[in-house]
C-alpha positions as CSV (number, residue, x, y, z in Angstrom):
1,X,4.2,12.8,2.7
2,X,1.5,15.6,0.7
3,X,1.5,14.8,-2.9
4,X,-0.1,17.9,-4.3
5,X,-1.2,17.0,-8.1
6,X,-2.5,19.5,-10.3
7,X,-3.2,19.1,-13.9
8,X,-3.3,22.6,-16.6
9,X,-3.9,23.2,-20.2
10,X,-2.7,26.4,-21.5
11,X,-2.2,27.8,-17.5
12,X,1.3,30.1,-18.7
13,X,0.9,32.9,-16.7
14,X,-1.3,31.1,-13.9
15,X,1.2,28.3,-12.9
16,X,4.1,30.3,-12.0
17,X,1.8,32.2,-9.5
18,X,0.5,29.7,-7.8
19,X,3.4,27.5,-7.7
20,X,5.3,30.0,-5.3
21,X,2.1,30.7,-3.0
22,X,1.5,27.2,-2.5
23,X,5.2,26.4,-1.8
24,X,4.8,29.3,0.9
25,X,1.5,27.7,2.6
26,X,3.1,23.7,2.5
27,X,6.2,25.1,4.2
28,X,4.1,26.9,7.0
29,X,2.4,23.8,7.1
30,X,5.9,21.8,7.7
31,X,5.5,18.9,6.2
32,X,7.1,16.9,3.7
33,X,5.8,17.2,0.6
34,X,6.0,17.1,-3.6
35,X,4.2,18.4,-6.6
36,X,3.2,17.3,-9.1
37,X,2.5,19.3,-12.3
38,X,0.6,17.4,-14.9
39,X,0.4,19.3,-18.5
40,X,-2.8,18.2,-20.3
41,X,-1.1,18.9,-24.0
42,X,-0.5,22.2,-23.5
43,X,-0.4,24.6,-26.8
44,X,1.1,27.6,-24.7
45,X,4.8,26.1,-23.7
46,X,4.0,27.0,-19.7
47,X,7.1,24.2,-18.7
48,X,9.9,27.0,-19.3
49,X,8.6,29.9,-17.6
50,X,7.7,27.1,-14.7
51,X,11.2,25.6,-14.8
52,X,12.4,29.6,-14.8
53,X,9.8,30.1,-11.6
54,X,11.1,27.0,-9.6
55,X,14.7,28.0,-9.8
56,X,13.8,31.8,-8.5
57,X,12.0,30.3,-5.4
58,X,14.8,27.6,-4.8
59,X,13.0,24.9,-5.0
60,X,14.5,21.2,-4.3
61,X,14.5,18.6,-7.7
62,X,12.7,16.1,-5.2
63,X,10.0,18.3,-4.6
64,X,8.5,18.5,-8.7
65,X,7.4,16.1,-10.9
66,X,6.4,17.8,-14.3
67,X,4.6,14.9,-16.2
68,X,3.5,15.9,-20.0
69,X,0.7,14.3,-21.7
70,X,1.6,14.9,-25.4
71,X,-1.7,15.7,-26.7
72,X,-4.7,17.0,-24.8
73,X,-6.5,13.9,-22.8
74,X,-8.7,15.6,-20.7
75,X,-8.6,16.6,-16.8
76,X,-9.5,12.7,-15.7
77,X,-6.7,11.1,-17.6
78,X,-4.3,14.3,-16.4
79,X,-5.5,13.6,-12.7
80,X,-5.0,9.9,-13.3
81,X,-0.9,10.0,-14.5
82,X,-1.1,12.3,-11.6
83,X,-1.8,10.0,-9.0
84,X,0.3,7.1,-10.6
85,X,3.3,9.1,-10.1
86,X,2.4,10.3,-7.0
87,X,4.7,9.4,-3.5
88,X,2.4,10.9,-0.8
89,X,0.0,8.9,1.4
90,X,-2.0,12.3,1.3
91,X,-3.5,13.6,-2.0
92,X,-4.3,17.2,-2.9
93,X,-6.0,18.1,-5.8
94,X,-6.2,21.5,-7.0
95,X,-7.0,23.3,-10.6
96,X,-4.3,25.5,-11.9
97,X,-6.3,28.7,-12.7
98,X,-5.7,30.3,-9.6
99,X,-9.6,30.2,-8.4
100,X,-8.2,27.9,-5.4
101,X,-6.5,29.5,-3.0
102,X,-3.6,27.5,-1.5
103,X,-4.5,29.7,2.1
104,X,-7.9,27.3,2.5
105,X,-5.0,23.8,2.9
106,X,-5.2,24.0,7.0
107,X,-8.7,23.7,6.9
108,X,-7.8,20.6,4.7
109,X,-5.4,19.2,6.8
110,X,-7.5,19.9,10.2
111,X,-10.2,17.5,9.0
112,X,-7.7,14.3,8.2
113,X,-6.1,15.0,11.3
114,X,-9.5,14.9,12.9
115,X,-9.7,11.0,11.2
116,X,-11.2,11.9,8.2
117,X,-10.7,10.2,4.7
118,X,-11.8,12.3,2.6
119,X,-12.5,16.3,2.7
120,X,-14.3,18.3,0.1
121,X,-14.1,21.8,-0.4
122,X,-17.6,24.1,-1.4
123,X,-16.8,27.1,-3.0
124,X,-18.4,30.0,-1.3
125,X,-19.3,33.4,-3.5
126,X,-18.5,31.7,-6.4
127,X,-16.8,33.6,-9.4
128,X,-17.8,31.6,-12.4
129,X,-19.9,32.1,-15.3
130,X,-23.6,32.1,-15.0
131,X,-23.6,28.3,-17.6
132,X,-21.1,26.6,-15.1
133,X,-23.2,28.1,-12.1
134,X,-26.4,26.1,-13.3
135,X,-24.6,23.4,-13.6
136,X,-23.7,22.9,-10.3
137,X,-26.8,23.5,-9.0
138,X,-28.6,21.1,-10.5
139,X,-25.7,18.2,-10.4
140,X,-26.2,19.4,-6.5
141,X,-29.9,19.3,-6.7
142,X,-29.5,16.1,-8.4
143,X,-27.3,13.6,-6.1
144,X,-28.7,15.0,-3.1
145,X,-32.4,13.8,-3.8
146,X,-31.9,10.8,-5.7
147,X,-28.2,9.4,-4.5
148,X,-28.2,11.0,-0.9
149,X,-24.9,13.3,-1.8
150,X,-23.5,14.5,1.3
151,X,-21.4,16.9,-0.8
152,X,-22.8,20.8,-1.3
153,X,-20.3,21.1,-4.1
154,X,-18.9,18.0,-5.8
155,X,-17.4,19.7,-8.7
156,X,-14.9,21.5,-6.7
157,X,-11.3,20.8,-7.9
158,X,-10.2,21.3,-4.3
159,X,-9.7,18.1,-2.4
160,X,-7.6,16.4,0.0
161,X,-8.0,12.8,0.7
162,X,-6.2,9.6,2.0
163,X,-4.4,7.7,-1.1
164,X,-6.3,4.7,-0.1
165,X,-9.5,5.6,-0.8
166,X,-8.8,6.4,-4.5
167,X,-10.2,4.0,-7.3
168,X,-9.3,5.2,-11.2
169,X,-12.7,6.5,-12.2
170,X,-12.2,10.5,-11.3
171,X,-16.1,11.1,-12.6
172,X,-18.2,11.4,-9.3
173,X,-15.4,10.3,-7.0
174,X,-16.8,11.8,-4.1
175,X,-19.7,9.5,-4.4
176,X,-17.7,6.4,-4.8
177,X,-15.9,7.5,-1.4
178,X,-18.8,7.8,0.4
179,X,-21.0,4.8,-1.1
180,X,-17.6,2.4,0.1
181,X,-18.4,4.2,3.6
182,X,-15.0,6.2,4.2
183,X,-15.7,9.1,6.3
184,X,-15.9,11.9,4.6
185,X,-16.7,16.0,4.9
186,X,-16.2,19.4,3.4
187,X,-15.0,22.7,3.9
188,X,-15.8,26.2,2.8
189,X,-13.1,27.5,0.0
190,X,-12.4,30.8,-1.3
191,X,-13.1,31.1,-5.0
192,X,-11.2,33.6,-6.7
193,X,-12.3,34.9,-10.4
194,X,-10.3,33.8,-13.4
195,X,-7.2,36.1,-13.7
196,X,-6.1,34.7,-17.3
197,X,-7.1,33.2,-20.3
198,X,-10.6,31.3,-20.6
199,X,-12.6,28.9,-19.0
200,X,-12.4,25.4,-20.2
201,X,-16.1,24.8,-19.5
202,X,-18.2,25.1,-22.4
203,X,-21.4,24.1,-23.7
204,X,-20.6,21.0,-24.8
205,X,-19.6,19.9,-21.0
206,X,-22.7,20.8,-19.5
207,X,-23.9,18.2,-21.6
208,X,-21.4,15.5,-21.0
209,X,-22.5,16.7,-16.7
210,X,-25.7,15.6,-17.0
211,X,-24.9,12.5,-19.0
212,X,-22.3,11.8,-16.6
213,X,-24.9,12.3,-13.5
214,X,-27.4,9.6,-15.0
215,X,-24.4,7.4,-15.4
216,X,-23.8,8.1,-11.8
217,X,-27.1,7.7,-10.7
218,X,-27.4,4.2,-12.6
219,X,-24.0,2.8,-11.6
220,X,-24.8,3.9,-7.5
221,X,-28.6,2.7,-7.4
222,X,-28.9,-0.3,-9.6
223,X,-25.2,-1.7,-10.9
224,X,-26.1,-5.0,-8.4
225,X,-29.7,-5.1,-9.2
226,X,-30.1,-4.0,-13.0
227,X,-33.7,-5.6,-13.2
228,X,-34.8,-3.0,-10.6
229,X,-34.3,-0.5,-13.0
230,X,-35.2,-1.9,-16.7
231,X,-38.0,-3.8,-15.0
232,X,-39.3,-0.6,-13.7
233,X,-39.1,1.3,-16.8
234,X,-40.2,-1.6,-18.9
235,X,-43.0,-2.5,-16.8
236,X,-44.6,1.2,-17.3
237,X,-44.2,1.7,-20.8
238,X,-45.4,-1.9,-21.5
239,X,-48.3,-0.7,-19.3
240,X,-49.1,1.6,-21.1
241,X,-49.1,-0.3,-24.3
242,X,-51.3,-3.0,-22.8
243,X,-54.3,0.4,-21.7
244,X,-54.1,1.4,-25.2
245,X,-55.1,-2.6,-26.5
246,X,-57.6,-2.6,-23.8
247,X,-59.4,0.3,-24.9
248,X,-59.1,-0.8,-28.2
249,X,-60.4,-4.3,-27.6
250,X,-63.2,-2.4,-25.5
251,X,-64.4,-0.4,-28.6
252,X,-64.4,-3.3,-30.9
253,X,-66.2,-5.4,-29.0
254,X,-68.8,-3.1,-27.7
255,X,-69.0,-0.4,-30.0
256,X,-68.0,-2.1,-33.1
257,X,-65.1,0.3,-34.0
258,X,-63.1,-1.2,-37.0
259,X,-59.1,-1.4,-35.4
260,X,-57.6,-0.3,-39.2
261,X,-59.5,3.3,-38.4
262,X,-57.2,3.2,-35.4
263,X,-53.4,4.3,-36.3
264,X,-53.0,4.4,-32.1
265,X,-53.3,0.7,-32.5
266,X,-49.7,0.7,-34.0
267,X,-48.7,2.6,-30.8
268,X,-50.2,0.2,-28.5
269,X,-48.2,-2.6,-29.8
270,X,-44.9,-1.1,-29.9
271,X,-45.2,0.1,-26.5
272,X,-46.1,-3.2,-25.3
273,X,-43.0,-5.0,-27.6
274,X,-40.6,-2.1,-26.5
275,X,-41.5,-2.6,-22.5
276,X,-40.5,-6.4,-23.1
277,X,-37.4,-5.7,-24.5
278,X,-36.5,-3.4,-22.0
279,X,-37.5,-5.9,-18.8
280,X,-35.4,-8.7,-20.8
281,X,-32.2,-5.9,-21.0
282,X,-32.9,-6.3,-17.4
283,X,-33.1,-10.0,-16.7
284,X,-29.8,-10.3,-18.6
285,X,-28.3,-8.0,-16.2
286,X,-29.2,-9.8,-13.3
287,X,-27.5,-12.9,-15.0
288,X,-23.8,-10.8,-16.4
289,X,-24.3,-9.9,-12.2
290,X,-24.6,-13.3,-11.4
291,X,-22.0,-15.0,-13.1
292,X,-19.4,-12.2,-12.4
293,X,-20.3,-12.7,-8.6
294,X,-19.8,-16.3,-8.9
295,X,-16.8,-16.5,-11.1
296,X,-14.9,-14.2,-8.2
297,X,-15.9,-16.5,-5.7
């Protein structure tokens, strides 16, 4: 069983198009399979001209699930009631502005049958905007040097995957997959351009990706072992807190230079009271680790 979810905002004229070309490529496939349309708080009333679509192309009740989220809650939280009401053991997640092509789904399909658990599309000639193509590159840049992504493209909305390997966090999910040690690939995709309406990557995201990619980093690298991190940075900025007083006391004793003609003195010390508090954020880490561990045991 292929439980295809796919969540829209304001996809009218995109969904009914893609609905009947991926109902064409799952029935070559010959499978059983379902659906299931998520609508992120639409504004655009999509749901009739889908419901007029479906009936056209003879489509069985058993094979759609149209889930509504009445307000807009974002493409995790559409992805996540999704899944929940999802039947298949198999999971395919696509985006519904026809930039996917359902054509790429054998090469999908060849990879779990292969014994993969999860499979990753890259899109290839890409067709968005120059602000979502620097993006990518540097969330690419970034995972592969400092978490070891295997992934060329990890922002891809094209994936097929194994129901088992899912957890509810959808930020980075690739990464969890492959840090729990499932085996996992990817596969060239077509990338079609935008046929309607706008992209719903702005600005404002590209800052939310990189926050998201330090969260990454932090949660993959040092979630078990907090004091490697805080200790690190606290140890180096209370370093350099404890130069700045050396050179100070250096001077005074020496060279008899009066400390209140020195405002860096002020630096020094906060530096030095800063980098402590930081190493302690870290020591009470390692303890909230601690007694978690213990308290499952």
């Amino acid at each position: 069983m292929i439980s295809v979810v796919i969540p829209f905002y304001n996809e009218k004229e995109s969904l009914p198009i893609l609905i009947e070309s991926l109902v064409l490529e799952l029935d070559r496939l010959k499978k059983e399979y379902e659906i299931v349309l998520v609508d992120d708080g639409s504004k655009d009333n999509p749901i009739s001209k889908l419901k007029t679509q479906m009936s056209k192309i003879q489509l069985k009740s058993k094979s759609f699930k149209i889930l509504i989220h009445q307000k807009r809650k974002g493409k995790g939280e559409a992805l996540k009631t999704g899944v929940e009401n999802a039947s298949g053991k198999i999971l395919v997640f696509m985006d519904a502005d026809l930039q996917d092509d359902p054509k790429d789904l054998p090469k999908f399909f060849e990879k779990i049958d292969e014994g993969y658990d999860f499979v990753n599309g890259y899109r290839v000639n890409r067709r968005d905007n120059f602000l979502v193509k620097i993006y990518s590159k540097l969330a690419s840049w970034f995972l592969k040097t400092f978490l070891h992504s295997p992934f060329s493209d990890i922002n891809c909305g094209f994936k097929v995957f194994k129901k088992e390997v899912l957890k509810d966090n959808f930020r980075f999910f690739p990464l969890f997959v492959f840090y729990q040690g499932f085996r996992v690939t990817e596969v060239p995709v077509l990338n079609h351009p935008r046929r309607f309406g706008k992209s719903k990557f702005g600005p404002q995201k590209l800052f939310v990706g990189i926050f998201d990619m330090f969260t990454a980093y932090f949660l993959y690298k040092f979630s078990e072992k907090p004091l490697h991190f805080f200790g690190l940075l606290g140890g180096i900025i209370s370093l350099v807190g404890f130069l700045i007083l050396a050179v100070l006391a250096y001077e005074r004793i020496f060279y008899n230079v009066l400390l209140y003609r020195r405002p860096i003195l002020w630096l020094g010390v906060l530096l030095v009271i800063v980098g402590i508090q930081i190493i302690v954020t870290g020591i009470i880490g390692e303890l909230m680790v601690y007694l978690n561990k213990k308290n499952k045991v």
